[in-house]
N, C-alpha and C positions, 0 to 999 in steps of 0.2 A: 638590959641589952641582950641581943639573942647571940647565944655561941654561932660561929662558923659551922655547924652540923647541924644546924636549927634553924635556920632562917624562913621565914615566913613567904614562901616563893607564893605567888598567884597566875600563873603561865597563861594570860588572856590569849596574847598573839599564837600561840600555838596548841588553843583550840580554834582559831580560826581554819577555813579552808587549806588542805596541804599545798592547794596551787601557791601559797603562799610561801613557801618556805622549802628548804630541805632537812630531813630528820640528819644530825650526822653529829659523832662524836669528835671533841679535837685530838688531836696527836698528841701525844704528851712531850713535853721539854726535856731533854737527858740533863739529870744534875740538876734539877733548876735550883735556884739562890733568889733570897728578896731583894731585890736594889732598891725600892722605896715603897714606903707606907704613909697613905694618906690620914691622920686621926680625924679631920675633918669631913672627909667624905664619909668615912666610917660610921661617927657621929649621924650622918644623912640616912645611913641605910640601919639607922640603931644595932650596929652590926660592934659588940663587943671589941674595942682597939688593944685587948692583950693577947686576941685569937693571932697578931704577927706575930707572939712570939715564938708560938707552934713550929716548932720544925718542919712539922707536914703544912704549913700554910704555906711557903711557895708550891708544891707539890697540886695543894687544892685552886690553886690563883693563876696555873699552869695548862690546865684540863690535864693532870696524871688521876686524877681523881675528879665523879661525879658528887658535885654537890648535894646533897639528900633533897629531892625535892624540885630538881632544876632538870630540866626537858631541851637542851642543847638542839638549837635549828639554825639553820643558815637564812637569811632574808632572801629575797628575790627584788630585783629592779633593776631599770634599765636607767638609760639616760640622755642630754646630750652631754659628751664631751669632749671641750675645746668649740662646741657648735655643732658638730657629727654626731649622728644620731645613732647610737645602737644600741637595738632591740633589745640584746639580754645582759643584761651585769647582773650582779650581787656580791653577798658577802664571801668573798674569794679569800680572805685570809680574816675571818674572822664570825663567832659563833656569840649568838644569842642565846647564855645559860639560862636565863631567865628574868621572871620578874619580879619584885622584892615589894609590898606592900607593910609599911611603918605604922606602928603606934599611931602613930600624925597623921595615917590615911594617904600619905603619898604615894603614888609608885614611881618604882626606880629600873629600868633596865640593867643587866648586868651583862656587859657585851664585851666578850673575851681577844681580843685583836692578839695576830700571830700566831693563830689558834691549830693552821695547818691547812691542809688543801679540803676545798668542799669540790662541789660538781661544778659551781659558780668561779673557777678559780684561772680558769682560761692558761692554761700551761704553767701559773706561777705557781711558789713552792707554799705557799699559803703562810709564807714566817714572816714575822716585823723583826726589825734587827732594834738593838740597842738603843743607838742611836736619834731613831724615828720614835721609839716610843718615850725616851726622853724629852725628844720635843715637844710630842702632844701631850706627857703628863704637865712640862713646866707652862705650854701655851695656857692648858686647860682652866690654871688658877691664875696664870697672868690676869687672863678676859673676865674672868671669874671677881678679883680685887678689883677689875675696871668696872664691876657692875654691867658687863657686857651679858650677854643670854648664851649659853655654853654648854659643854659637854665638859663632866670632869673624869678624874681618873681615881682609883681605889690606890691601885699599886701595881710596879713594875715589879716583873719577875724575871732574872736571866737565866743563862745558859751558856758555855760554852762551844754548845753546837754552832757550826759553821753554818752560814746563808752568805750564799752571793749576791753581793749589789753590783755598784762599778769596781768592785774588791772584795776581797772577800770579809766576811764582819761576824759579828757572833748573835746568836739568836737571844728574841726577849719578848714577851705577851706583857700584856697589860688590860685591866679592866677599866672598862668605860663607862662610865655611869651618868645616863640619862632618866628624863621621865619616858622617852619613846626616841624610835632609832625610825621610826617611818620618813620617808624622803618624797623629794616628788617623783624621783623616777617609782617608787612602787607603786605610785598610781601609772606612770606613761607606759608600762608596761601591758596593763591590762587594760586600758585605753586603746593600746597598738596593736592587742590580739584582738580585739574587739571583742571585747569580753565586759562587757556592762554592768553586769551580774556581780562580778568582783571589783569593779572603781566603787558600788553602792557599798558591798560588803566591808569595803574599807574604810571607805570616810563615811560612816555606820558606827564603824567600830573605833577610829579615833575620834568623832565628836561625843560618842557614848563617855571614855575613857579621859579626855582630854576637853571638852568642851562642853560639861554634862547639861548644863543652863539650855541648850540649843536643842536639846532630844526631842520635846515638844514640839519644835514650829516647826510652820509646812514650809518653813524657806528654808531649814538649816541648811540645806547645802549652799545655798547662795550666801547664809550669812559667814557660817564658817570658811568659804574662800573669802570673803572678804578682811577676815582677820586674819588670816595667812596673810593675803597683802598688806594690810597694816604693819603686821608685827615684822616682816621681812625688812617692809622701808625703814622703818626704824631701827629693824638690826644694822641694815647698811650704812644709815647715820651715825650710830654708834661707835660703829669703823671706821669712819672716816674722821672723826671728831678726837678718836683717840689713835689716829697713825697707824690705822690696822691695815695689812693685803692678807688676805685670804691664800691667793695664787692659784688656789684652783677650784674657780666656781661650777663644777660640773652641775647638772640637773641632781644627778644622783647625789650629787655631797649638798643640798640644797636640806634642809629642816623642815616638815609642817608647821612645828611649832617656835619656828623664828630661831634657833638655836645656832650657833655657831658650831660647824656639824665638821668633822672628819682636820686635821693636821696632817698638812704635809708641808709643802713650802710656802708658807707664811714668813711675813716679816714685818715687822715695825719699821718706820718711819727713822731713819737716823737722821740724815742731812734733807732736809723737805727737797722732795721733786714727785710730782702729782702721776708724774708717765713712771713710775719705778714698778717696776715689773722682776718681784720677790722669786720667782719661778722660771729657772736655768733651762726650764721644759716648756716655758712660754716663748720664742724669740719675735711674737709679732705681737705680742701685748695684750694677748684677748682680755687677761685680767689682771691688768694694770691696775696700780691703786685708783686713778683718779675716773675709771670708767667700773667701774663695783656697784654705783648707784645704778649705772643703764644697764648692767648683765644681770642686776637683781631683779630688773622689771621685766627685760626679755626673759629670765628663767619663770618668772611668776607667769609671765602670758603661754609660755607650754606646758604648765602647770594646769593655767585654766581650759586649757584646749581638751586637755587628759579628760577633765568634768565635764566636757558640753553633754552626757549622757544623762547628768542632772542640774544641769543649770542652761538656760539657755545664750546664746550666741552674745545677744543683750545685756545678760546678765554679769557675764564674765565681763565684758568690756566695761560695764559700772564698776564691776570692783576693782577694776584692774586702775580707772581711773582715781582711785582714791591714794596710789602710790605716792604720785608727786607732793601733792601737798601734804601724806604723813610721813614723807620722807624731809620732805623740805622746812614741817615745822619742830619736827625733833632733830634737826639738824644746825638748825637757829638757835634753836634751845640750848642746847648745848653747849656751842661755841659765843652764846651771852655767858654762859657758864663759866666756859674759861675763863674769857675775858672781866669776869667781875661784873658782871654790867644785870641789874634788876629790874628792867622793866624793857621792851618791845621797842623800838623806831627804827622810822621807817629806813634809815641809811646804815642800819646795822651790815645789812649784808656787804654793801660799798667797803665800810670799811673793814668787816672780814677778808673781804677777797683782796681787797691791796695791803693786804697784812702777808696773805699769802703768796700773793705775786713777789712781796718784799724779800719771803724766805726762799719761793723759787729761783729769783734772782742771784740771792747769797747762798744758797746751799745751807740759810739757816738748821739748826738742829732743831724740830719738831718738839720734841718734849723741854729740853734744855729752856729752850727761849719762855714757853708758854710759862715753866715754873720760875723761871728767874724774873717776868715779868709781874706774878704775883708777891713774889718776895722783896721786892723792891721800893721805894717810892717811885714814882713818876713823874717827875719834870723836864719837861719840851726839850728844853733848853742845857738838859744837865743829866743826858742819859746816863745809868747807874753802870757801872764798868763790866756787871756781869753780861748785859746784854750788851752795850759794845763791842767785849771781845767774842759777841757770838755774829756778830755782822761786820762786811767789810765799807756799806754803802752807809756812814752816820748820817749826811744831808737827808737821806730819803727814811732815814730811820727816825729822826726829828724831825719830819715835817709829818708820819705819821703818829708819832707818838705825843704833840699837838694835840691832834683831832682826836686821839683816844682819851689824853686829857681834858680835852673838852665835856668830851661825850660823860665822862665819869663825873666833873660838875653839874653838868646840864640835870641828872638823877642823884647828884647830892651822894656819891660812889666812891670818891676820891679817897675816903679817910684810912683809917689800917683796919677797918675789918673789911673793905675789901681785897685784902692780901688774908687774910681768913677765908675769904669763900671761896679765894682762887687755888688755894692751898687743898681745897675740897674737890675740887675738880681737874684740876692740873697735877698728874702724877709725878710724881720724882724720879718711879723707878719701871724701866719698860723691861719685856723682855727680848734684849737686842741680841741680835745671831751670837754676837763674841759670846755674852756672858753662858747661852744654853750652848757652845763649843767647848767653853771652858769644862764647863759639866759632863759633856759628854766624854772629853780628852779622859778625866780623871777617871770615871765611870768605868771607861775601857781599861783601866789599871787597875779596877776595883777599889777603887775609894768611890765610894758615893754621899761622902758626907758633901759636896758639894749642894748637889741635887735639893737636899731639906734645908740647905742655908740659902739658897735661892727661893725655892717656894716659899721661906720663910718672907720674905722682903716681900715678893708677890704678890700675896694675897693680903697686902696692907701695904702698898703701894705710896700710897697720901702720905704715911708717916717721914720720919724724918731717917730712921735707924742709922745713926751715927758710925755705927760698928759695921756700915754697909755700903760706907762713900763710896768706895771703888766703881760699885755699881751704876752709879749716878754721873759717872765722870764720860767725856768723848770717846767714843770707839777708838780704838789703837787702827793704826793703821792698816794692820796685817787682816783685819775683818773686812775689808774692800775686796780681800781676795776670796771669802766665804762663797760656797755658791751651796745653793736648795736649789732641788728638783724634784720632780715626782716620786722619787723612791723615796726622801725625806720623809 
């Protein structure tokens, strides 16, 4: 494993074109301290896990120091967001040290958030506070144990330094570790200058780096949008299947590579309602949970618009139509998954969505239910008490839980290993706003042991960890009053 002074950087993107980027150093953190260290992402980037124990490692995890090897640039891109279009965004508080290519032949970005002001920074102070980076480090491995497609994080660095939000809070960086940090606005940018020249040099250079199979054909660029569309719809299924909002689908926060890209006010599913709108900065819903599949196909269709320079008008609308049904049959998939169910018919969906209506109805608990419904037997007639006490409508709960018993004889399902497969697919443990407040409350005292007994449960989710009920139990009350917004 390579020491922290040693890493094996490959700095592709910043020999691409400067229009791409800005050259810029970060600010360094006064005093920084570690609050958390990832061994498993570490592990990803063969990146030695005793280099934390370095004193100078918050210092280097800070930008107070140049990593040997690493070419610190700011991205450029535009976007729409909330639906409004503007021309120029980028990386406003946060700096691309580099690129780290493994033993394994992977590469990793290494993208420093909180980093400080670039030119891209539009009057903010270019810091992430505490808080915020707590949440994206615990979101990262939540989606991460979901098996979802993600962005993780190395580790949080703090600082006492002051940054104003709605209050004042204390500054904190964190590194972000992707295979690529490209988005769709870096294409809608040079799209929108009309600049051809650079959409080719782009998707050029992530199909070279990310889709190498494709270098050869004279379609790549049609086929690689087409797999942008695929893997998006199916990111969005993913979401929905396991109680995910995003809350803020900008263009810019959108993935090439299907990635669950940027945290801010996200949230999981507590009491099921499809209209729940995670984000105190949304008040008309744009990106509600239950509308994420249709802002995925609208973001993907300005996506393709960015391309008509190499694909044509026709083209795009071909691939753009392959959304619905890769969204719609990893979405199926899935939710057979929960439900225990091994094979395909045709009333599945029927009885998905008046399962769901069931929970809209009741304000059932999303994850609660799905796992109590694996862990249980199932009899029509003789609901098992954990999911009673999670509904208040039992006639409509028994008349579907019937049909689910049916359905589970009809494929020969019924027995206990499909409380095994459900147990596979239905998590036990989300990451709900209380539990990453709790972390964050303590954090701000300087206890972070919170932080790694959280990620611990996380990123093994399916298990049972005994030593970890609390976590699994109903949101208290006091978390109704939680509110995320864009500063989150």
């Amino acid at each position: 494993m390579a020491p922290l002074t040693n890493l094996p950087f490959d700095n592709t993107f910043a020999r691409l074109d400067p229009a791409f980027y800005e050259v810029v150093e970060p600010t360094p953190l006064t005093n920084p301290y570690l609050v958390a260290f990832n061994s498993e992402v570490a592990d990803l980037l063969d990146l030695d896990p005793t280099a934390a124990a370095d004193p100078d490692f918050p210092v280097w995890m800070s930008g107070g120091r140049r990593l040997p090897g690493s070419e610190p640039i700011a991205m450029i891109y535009a976007g729409h967001q909330f639906g409004v279009w503007v021309p120029q965004l980028g990386d406003g508080r946060a700096i691309l040290l580099g690129e780290l290519v493994t033993p394994r032949g992977e590469r990793w970005d290494l993208h420093l958030k909180g980093s400080g002001q670039t030119r891209f920074s539009r009057m903010g102070d270019g810091r992430a506070v505490l808080r915020s980076t707590i949440r994206e480090y615990l979101a990262g491995e939540a989606l991460h144990g979901l098996g979802i497609p993600t962005t993780r994080a190395l580790c949080i660095v703090g600082s006492d330094e002051p940054v104003y939000r709605e209050a004042p809070e204390t500054a904190a960086t964190l590194i972000r570790v992707a295979p690529s940090h490209v988005r769709f606005g870096t294409f809608q940018i040079f799209a929108a200058r009309g600049q051809p020249e650079r959409v080719k040099e782009l998707a050029d250079y992530v199909i070279t780096h990310h889709a190498n199979e494709l270098v050869a054909s004279p379609e790549r660029f049609v086929r690689w949008l087409e797999r942008v569309v695929v893997s998006t719809a199916e990111l969005m299924a993913r979401w929905m299947a396991a109680g995910f909002a995003h809350g803020v689908m900008n263009t810019d926060n959108m993935s090439v590579l299907g990635l669950t890209l940027d945290y801010g006010p996200f949230g999981f599913l507590d009491e099921y309602d499809a209209g729940f709108i995670p984000n105190h900065s949304d008040p008309e819903g744009r990106y509600a949970f239950d509308r994420q599949p249709a802002i995925g196909l609208w973001n993907l269709a300005r996506f393709g618009e960015s391309l008509l320079s190499l694909v044509t008008v026709e083209q795009a609308n071909l691939a753009l139509e392959l959304y619905a049904p890769a969204f719609a049959d990893r979405y199926a998939a899935l939710m057979r998954d929960k439900l225990g169910l091994r094979t395909e018919r045709s009333d599945d969906a029927r009885l998905v969505a008046d399962l769901l209506a069931l929970m809209q109805a009741d304000r059932i608990d999303y994850t609660r239910f799905f796992r109590s419904l694996g862990e249980t037997p199932i009899a029509a007639q003789s609901a098992p008490a954990t999911l009673r006490g999670l509904v208040r409508d039992g006639e409509r709960l028994d008349s579907w839980l019937a049909r689910y018993e049916a359905r589970l004889r009809a494929e020969v399902s019924a027995g206990p290993e499909r409380g095994a497969r459900m147990r596979r697919a239905n998590p036990k443990f989300i990451l709900r706003n209380h539990l990453a407040q709790r972390a964050i409350e303590l954090a701000q005292r300087k206890d972070f042991t919170e932080i790694e007994r959280l990620r611990a449960v996380l990123r093994a989710p399916f298990d049972e960890h005994p030593d970890a009920a609390d976590y699994a139990g109903a949101p208290p009350v006091w978390a109704k009053d939680l509110i995320v917004s864009c500063s989150s």
